[in-house]
N, C-alpha and C positions, 0 to 999 in steps of 0.2 A: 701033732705038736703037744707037746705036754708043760704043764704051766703050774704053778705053786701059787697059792694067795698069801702075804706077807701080811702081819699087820700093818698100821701105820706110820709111813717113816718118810724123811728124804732123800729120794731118790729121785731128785729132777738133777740130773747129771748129764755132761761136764756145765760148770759156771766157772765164771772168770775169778781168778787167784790176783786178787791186787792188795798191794798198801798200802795202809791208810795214816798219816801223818797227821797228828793235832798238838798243839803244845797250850799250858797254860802261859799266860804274862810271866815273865822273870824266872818261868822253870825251862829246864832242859825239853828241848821236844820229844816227843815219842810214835813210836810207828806198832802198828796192830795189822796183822794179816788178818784179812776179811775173804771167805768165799763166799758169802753170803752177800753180793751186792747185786743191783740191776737196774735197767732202765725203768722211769717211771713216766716224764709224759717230754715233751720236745717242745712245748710252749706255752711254759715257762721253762727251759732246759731244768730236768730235775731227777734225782737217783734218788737210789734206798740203798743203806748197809746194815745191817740187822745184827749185833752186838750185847752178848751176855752182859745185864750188869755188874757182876763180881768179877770182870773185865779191869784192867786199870786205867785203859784209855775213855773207856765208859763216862766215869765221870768229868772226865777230862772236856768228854766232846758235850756233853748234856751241860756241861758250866759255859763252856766257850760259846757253844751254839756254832760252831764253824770246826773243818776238816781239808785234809785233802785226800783226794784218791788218786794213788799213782801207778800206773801199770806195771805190768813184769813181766820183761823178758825169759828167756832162758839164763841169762848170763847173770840174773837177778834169783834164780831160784831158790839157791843156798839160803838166801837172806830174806828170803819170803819166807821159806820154813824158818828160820831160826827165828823172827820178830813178830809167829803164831805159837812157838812154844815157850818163847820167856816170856816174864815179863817186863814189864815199865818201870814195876816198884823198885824192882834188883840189877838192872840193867841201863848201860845208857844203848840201846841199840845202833843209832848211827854212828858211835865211836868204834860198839864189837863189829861192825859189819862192813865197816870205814863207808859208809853212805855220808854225803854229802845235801847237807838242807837249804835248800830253796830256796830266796825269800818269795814269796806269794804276792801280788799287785793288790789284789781284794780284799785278804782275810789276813790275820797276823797269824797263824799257822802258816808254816814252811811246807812246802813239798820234795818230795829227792830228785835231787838233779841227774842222778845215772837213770832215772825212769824214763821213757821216750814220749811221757805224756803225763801231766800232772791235772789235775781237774780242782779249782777252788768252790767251793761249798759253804751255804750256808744251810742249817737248820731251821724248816718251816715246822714240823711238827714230829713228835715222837709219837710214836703207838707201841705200847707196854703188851704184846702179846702173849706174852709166858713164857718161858725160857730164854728167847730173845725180845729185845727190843728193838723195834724200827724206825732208824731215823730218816724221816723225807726232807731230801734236801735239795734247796735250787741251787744250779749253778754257776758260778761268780764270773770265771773266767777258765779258760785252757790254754795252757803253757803245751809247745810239743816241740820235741830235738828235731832242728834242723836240716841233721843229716839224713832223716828219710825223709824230705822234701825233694822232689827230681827237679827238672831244668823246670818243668812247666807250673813247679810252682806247687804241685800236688805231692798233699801227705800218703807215703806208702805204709801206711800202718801196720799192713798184714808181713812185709819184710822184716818188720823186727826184731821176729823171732817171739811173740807171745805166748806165755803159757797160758793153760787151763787145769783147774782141779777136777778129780772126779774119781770117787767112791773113794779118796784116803790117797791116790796119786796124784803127780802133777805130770802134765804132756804139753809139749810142744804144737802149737798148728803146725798140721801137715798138708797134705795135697789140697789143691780147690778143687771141688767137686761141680762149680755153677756157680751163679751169681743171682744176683735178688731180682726176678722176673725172666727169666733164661727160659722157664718149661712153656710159658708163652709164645715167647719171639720160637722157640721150636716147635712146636704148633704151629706159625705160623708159615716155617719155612714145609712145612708138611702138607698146605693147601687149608688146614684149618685158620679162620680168624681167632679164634678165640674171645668171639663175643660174649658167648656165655657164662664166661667165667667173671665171678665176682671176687674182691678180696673181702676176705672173712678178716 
């Protein structure tokens, strides 16, 4: 097999393609496509989005100290690209995109209502990394559309048709391949217990 060493770059690909909603008091809101966001701990619920300063929602969200992250469909993609190539200063994005704003229960930052999942945020701390900035942020509360809720009451998230970025494109999830603990319970149907497996 033959293999090339790069230097150093980002290539931890696909990550999730979402946007991110902030407004200040008495201005018009605005939305920033982020691929650069991720889980960071479950208790206290809290994320990272990682954001160029010379960004115009940058200072938006550093003054506020609050955000939302909204997921994205397929049916949202258009408007994912177009609200990471303009920006804020020259645009109203949810008028070009006819996106509809949220009001938020926790934070005065709106999130978009055609999103199947809005996440409210607050800013616990920023780290100035060099090129980007990261902001950690605990979570306020989650908004999610209804209509992937079944009879039982349970969120079908993965139905909604979400996209992923990765290396400069965006895709659709496609097939399930397994679910979180599957190579186990198969092992397990195979005569192995799998006691010796540790989670790392």
């Amino acid at each position: 097999m033959a293999k090339q060493n790069w230097k150093p770059g980002n290539m931890l690909y696909p990550v999730p393609a979402v946007m991110v909603s902030c407004q200040r008091p008495g201005e018009k809101p605005n939305i920033i496509t982020v691929a650069w966001a991720g889980t960071v701990c479950t208790s206290p619920a809290m994320l990272s989005v990682s954001i160029r300063p010379e960004r115009y929602s940058y200072d938006i969200i550093r003054e506020t100290g609050e955000f939302v992250v909204n997921l994205v469909t397929k049916d949202l993609t258009f408007a994912t690209d177009y609200c990471g190539v303009k920006s804020g200063r020259n645009e109203d994005k949810f008028n070009e995109m006819k996106l509809t704003p949220l009001p938020s229960k926790y934070i005065h930052a709106p999130g978009i209502e055609e999103s199947p999942v809005n996440i409210e945020c607050k800013v616990k701390q920023v780290l100035e990394l060099g090129s980007h900035h990261m902001f950690l942020a605990e979570v306020q509360g989650v908004t999610v559309d209804e209509k992937y809720l079944d009879e039982n009451g349970k969120f079908n998230l993965n139905k909604s048709g979400l996209i992923t970025y990765s290396h400069g494109e965006y895709f659709e999830l496609g097939k399930k391949c397994g679910k979180f603990g599957y190579s186990v319970h198969k092992s397990k149907r195979r005569g192995n217990s799998g006691s010796g497996q540790q989670r790392s």
